[in-house]
N, CA, C and O atoms as a CHARMM CRD file, in Angstrom:
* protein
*
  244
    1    1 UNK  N    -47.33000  -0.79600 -24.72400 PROA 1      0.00000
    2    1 UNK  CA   -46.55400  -1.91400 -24.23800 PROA 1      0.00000
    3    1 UNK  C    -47.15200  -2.38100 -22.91500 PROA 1      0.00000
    4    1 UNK  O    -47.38900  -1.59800 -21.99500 PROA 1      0.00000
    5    2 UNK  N    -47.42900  -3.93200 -22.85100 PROA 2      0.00000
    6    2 UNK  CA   -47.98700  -4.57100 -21.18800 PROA 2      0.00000
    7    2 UNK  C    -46.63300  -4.83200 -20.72900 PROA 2      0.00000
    8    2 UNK  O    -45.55000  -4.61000 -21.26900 PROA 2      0.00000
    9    3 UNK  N    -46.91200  -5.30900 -19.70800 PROA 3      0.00000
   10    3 UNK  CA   -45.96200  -5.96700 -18.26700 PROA 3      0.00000
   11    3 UNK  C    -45.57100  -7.26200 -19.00000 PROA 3      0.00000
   12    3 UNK  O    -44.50800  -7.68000 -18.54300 PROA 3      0.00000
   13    4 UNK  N    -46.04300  -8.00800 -19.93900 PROA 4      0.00000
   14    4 UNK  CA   -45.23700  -9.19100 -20.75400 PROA 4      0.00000
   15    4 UNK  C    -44.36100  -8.54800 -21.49700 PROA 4      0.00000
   16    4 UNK  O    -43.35600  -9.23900 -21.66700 PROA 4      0.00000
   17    5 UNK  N    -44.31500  -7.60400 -21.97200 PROA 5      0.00000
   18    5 UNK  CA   -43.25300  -6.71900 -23.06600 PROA 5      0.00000
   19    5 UNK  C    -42.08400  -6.39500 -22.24700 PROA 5      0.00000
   20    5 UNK  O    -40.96100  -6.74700 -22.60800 PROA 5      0.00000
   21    6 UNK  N    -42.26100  -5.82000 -21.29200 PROA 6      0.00000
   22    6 UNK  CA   -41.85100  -5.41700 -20.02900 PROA 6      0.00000
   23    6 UNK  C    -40.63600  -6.26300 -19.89200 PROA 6      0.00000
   24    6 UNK  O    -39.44800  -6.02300 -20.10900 PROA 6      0.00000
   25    7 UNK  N    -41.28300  -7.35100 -19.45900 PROA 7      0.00000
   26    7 UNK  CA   -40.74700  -8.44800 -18.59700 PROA 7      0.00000
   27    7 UNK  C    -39.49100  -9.06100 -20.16600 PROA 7      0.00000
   28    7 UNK  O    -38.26500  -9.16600 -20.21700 PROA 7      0.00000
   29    8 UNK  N    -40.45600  -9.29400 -21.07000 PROA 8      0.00000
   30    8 UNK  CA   -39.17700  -9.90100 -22.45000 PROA 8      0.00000
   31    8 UNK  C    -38.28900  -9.34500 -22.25300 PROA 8      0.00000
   32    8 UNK  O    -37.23400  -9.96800 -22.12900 PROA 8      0.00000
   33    9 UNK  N    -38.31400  -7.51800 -22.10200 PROA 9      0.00000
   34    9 UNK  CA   -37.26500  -6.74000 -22.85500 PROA 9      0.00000
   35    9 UNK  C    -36.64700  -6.69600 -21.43100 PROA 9      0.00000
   36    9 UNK  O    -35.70600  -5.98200 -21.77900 PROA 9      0.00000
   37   10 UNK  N    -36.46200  -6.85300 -20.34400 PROA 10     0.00000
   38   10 UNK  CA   -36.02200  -7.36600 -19.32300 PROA 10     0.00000
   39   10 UNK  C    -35.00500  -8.77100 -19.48300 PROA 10     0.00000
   40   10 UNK  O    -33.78000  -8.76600 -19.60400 PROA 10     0.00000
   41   11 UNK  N    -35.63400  -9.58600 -19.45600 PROA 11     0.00000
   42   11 UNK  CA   -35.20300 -10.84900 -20.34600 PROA 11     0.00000
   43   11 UNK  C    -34.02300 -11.16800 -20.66800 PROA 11     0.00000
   44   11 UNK  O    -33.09200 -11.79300 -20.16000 PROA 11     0.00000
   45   12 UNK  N    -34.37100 -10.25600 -22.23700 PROA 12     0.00000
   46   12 UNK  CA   -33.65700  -9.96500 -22.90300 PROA 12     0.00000
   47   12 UNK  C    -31.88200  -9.38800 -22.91700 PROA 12     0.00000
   48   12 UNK  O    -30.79800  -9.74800 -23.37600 PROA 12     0.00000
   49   13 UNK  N    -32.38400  -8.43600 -22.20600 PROA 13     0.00000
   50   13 UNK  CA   -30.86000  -7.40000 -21.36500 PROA 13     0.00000
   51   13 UNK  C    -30.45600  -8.28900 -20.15300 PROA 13     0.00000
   52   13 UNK  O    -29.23100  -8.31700 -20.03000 PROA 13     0.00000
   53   14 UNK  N    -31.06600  -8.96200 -19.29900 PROA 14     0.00000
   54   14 UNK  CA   -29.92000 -10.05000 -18.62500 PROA 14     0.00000
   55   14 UNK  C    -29.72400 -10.94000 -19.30000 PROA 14     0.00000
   56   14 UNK  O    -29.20200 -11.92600 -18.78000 PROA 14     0.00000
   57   15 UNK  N    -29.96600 -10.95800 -20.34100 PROA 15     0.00000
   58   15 UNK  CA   -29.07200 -12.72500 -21.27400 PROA 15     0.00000
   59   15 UNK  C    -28.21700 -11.88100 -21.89500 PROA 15     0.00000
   60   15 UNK  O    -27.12400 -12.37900 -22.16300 PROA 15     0.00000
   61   16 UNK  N    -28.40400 -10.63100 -22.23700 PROA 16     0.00000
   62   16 UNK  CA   -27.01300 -10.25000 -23.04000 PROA 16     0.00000
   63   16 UNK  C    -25.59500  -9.77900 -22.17500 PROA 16     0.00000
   64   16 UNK  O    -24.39100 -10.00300 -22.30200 PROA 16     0.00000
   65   17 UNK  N    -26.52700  -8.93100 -21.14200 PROA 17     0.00000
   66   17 UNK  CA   -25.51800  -8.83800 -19.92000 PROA 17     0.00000
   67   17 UNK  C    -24.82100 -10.05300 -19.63400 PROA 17     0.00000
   68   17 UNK  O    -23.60500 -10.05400 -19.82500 PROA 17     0.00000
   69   18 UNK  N    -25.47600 -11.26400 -19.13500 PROA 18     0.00000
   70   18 UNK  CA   -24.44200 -12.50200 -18.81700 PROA 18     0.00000
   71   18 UNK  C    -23.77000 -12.91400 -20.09600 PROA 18     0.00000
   72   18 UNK  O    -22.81300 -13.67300 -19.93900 PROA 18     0.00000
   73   19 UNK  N    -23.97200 -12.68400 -20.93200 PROA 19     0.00000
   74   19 UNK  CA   -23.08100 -13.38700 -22.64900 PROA 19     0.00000
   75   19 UNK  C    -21.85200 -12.24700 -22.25600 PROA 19     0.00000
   76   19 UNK  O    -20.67500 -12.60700 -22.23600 PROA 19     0.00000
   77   20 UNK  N    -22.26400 -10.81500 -21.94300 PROA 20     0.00000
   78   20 UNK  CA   -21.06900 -10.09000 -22.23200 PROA 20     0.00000
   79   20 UNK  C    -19.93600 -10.32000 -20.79300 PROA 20     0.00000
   80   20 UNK  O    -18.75900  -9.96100 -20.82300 PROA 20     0.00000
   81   21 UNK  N    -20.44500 -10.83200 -19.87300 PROA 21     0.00000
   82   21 UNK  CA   -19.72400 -11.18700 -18.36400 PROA 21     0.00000
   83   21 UNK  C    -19.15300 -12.38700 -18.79200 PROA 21     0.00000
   84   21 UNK  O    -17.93800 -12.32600 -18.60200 PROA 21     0.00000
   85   22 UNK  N    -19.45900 -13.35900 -19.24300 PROA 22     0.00000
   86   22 UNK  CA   -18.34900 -14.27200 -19.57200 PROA 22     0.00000
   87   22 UNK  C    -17.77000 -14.10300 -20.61800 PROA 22     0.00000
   88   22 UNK  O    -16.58700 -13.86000 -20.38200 PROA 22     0.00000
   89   23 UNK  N    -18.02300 -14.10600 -21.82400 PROA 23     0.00000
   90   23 UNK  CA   -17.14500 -13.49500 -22.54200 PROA 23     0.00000
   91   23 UNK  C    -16.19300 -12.58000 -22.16100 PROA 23     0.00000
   92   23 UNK  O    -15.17300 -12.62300 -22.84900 PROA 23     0.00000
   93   24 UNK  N    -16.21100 -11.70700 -21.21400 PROA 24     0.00000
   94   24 UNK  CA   -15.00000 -11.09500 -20.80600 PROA 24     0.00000
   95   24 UNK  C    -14.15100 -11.83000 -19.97800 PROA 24     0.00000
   96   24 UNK  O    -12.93200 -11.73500 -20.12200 PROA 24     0.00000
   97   25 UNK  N    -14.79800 -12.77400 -18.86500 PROA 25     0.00000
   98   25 UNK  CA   -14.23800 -13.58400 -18.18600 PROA 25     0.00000
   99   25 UNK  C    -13.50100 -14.58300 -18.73600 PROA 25     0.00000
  100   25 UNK  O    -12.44800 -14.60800 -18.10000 PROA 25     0.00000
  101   26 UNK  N    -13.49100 -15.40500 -19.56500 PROA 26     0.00000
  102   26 UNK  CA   -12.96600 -16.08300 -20.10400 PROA 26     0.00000
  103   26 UNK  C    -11.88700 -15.40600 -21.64200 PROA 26     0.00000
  104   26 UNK  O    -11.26100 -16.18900 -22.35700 PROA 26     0.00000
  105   27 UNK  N    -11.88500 -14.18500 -21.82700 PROA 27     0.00000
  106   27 UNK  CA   -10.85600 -13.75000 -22.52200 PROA 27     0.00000
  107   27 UNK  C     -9.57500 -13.96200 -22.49500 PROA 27     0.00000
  108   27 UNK  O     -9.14900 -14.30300 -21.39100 PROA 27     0.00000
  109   28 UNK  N     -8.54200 -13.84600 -23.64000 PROA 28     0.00000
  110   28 UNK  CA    -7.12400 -14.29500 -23.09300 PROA 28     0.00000
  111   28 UNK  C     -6.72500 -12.72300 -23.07600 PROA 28     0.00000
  112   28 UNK  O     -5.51200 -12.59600 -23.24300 PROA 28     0.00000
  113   29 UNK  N     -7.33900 -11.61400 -22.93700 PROA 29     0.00000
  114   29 UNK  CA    -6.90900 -10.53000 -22.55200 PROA 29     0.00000
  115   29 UNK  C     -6.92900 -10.72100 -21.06500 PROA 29     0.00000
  116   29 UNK  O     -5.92500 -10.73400 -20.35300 PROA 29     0.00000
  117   30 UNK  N     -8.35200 -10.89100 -20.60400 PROA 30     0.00000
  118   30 UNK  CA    -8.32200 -11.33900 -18.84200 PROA 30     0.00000
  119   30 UNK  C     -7.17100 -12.04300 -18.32700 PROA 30     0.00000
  120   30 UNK  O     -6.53000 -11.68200 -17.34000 PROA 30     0.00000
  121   31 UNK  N     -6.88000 -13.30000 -19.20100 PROA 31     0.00000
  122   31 UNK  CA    -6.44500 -14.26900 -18.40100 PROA 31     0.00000
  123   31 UNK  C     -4.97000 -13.85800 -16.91900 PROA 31     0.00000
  124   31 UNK  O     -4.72300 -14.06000 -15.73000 PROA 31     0.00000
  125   32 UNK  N     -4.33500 -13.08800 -18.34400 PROA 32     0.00000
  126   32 UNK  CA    -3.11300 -12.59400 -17.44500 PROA 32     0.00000
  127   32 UNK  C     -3.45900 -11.93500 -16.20900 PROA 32     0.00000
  128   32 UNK  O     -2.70400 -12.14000 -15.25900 PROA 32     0.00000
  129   33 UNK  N     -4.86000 -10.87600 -15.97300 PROA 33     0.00000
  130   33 UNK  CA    -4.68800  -9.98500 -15.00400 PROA 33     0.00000
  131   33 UNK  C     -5.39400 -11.28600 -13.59700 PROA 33     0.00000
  132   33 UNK  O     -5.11700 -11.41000 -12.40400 PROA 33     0.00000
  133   34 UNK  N     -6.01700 -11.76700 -14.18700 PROA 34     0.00000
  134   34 UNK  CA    -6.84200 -13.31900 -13.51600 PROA 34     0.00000
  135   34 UNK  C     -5.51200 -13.91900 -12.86900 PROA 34     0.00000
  136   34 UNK  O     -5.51300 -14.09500 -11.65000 PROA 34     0.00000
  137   35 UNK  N     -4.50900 -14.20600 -13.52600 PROA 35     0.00000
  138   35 UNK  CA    -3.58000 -15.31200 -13.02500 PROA 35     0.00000
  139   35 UNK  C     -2.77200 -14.33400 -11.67900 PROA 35     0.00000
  140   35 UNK  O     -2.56600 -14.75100 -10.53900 PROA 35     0.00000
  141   36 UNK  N     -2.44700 -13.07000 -12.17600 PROA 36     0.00000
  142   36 UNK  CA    -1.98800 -12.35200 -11.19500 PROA 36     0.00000
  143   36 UNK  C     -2.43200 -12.20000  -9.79600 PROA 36     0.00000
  144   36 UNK  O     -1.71900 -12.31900  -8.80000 PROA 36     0.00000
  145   37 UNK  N     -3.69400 -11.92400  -9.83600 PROA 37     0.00000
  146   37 UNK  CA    -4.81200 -11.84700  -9.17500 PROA 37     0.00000
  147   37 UNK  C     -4.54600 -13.14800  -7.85000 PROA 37     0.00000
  148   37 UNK  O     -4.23600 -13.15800  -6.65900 PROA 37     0.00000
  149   38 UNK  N     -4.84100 -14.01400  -8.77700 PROA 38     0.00000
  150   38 UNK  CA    -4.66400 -15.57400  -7.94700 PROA 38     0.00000
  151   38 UNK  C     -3.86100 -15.74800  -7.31500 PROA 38     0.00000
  152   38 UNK  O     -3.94600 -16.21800  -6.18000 PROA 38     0.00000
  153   39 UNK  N     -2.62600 -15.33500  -8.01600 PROA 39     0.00000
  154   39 UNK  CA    -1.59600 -15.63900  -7.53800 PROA 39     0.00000
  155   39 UNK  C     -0.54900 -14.47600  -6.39500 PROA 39     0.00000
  156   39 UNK  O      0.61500 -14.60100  -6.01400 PROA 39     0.00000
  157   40 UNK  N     -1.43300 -13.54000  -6.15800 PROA 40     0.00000
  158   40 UNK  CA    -0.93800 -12.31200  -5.38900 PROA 40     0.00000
  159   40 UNK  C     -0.80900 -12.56300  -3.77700 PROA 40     0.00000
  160   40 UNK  O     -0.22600 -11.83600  -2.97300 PROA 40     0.00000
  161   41 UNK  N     -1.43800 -13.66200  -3.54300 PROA 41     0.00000
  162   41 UNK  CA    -1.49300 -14.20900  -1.86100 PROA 41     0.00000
  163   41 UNK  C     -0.77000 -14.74800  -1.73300 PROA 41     0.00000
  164   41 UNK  O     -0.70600 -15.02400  -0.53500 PROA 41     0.00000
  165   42 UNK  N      0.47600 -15.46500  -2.61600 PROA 42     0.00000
  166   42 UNK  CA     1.77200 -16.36100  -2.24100 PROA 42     0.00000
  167   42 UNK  C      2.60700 -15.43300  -2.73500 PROA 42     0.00000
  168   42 UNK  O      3.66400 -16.06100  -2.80300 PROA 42     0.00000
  169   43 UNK  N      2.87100 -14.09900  -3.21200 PROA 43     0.00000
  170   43 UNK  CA     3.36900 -13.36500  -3.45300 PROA 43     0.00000
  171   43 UNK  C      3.94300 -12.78700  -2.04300 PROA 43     0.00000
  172   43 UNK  O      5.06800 -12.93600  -1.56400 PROA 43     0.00000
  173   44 UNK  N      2.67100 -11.98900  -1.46000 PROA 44     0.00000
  174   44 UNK  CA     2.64800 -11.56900  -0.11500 PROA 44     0.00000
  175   44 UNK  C      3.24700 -12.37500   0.96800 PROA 44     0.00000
  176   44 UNK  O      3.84700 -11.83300   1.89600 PROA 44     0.00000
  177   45 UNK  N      3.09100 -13.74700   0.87000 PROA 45     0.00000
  178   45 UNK  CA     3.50800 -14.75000   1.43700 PROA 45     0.00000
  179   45 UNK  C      4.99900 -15.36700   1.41800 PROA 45     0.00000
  180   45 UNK  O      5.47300 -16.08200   2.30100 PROA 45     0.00000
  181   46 UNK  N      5.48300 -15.05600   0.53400 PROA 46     0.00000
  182   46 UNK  CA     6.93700 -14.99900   0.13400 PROA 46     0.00000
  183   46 UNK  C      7.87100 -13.53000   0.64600 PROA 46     0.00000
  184   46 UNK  O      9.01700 -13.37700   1.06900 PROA 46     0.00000
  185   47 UNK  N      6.89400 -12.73000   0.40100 PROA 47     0.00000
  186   47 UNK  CA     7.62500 -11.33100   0.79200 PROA 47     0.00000
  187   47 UNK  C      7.88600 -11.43400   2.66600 PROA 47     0.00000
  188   47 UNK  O      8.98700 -11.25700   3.18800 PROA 47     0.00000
  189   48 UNK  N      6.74600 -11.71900   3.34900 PROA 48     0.00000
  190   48 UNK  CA     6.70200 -12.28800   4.65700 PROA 48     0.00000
  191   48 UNK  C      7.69900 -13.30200   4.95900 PROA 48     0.00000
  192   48 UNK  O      8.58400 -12.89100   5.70900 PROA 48     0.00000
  193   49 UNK  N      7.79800 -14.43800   4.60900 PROA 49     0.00000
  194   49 UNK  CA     8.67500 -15.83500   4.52500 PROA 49     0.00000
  195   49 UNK  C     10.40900 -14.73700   4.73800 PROA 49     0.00000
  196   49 UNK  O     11.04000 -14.85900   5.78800 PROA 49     0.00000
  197   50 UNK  N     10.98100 -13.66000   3.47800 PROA 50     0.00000
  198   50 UNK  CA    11.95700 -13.38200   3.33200 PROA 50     0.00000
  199   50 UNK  C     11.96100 -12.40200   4.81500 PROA 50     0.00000
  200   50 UNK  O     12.84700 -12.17700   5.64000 PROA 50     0.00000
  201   51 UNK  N     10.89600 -12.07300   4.73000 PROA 51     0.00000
  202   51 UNK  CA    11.21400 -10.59100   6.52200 PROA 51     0.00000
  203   51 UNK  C     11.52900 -11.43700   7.51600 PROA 51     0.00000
  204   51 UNK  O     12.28400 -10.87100   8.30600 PROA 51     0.00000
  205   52 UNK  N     11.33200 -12.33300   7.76800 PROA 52     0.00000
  206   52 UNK  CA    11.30000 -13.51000   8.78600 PROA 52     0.00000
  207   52 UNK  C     12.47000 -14.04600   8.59500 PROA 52     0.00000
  208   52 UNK  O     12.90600 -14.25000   9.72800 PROA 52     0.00000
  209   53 UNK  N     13.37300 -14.45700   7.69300 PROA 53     0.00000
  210   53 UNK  CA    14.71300 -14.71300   7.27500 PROA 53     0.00000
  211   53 UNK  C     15.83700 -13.64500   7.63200 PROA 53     0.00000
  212   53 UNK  O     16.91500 -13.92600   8.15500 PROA 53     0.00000
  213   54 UNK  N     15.34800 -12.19100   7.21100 PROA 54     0.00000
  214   54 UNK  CA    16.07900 -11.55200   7.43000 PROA 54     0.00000
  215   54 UNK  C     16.53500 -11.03900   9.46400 PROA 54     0.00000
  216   54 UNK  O     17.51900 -10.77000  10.15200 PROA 54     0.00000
  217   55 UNK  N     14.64200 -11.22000   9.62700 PROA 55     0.00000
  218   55 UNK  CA    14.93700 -11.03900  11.05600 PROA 55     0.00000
  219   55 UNK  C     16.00900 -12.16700  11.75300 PROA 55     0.00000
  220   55 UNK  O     17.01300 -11.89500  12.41100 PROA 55     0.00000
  221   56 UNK  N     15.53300 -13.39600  11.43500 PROA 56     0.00000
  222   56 UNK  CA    16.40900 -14.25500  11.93900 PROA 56     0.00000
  223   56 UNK  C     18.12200 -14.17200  11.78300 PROA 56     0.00000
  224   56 UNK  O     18.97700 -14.50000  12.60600 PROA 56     0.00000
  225   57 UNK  N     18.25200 -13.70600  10.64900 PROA 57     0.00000
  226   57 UNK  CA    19.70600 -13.66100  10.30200 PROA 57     0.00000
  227   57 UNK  C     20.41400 -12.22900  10.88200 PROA 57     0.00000
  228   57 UNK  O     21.62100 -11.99500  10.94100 PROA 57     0.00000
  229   58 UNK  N     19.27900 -11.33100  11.29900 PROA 58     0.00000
  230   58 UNK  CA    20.00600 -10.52700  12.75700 PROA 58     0.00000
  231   58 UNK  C     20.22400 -10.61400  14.01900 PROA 58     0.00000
  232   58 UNK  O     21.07100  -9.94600  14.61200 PROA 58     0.00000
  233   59 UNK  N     19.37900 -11.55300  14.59900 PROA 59     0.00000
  234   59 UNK  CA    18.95900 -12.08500  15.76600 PROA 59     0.00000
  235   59 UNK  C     20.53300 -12.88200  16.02400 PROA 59     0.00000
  236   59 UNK  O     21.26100 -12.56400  16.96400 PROA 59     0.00000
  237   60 UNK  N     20.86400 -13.87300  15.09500 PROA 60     0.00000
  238   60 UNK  CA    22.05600 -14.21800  14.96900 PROA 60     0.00000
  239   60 UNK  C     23.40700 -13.72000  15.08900 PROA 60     0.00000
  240   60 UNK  O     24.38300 -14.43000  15.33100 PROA 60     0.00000
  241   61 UNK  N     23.42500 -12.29500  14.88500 PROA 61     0.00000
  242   61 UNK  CA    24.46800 -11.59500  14.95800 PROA 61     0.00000
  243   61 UNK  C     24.96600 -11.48700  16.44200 PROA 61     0.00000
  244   61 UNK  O     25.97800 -10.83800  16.70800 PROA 61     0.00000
């Protein structure tokens, strides 16, 4: 085998590697853990928003 064989079978295994990276990426098995994902910073952000409510509504007392 030369350094052109080499290099194909090289090639080769990153085109299948990227077929198998999107194909997983775009799965509707992914999708759910994807949407979570996204959506976990207004999560946090809401949990904050309510501590801040609660502080206020002692401060009041």
């Amino acid at each position: 085998m030369d350094y052109g064989t080499y290099r194909g079978i090289l090639t080769l295994v990153i085109l299948v590697l990227f077929i198998v990276i999107v194909v997983w990426a775009y799965s509707k098995r992914s999708k759910t853990r994807f949407k979570d994902a996204a959506n976990a910073i207004f999560e946090d952000e809401k949990t904050h928003s309510d501590t801040i409510s609660n502080e206020e509504k002692g401060s009041e007392k």
